[in-house]
N, C-alpha and C positions, 0 to 999 in steps of 0.2 A: 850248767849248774851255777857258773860265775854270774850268770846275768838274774838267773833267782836271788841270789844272794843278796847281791845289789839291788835289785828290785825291792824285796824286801827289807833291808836297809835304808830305804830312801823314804817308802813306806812309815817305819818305826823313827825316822828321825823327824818327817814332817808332822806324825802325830804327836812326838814329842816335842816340837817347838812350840805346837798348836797349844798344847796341854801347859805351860809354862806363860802363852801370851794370853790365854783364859786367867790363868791365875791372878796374874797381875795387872791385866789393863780390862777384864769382865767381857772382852771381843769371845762370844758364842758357837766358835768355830772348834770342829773334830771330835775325836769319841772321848776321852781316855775323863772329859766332867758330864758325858752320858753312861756311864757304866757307875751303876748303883753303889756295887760295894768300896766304891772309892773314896766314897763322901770324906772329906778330909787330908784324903793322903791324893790329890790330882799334883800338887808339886814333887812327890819322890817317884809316881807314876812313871809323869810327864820324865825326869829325870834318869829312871831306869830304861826310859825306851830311847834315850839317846843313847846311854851308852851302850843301850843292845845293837844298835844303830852302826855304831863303832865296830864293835867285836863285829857286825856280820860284816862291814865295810873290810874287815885287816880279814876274816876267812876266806871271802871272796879275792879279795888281793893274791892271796898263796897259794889260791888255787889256780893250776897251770892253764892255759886261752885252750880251750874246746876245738 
């Protein structure tokens, strides 16, 4: 389960970088300015998936090695 976590955390932080480097420099990489009803809000998106990123990074943490 630790390695899902992380997995997915790594997942949610790359597409949150991805979503922040759209924003700002127009580079056409990752999902989070392909999803429709975002239109406008791709920087708190891009923002909420880092620090989903985070919280799965510290759950994975505390969870005990498999």
């Amino acid at each position: 389960m630790k390695k899902v976590l992380e997995f997915l955390g790594f997942i949610a932080l790359v597409q949150g970088v991805l979503g922040l480097v759209h924003a700002f420099t127009g580079w056409h990489k990752g999902l989070v300015q392909r999803i429709g009803f975002l239109d406008g809000y791709e920087v708190y998106a891009s923002v909420a998936l880092i620090v989903l990123a985070c919280a799965l990074f510290a759950v994975a943490e505390s969870r005990k090695p498999e």
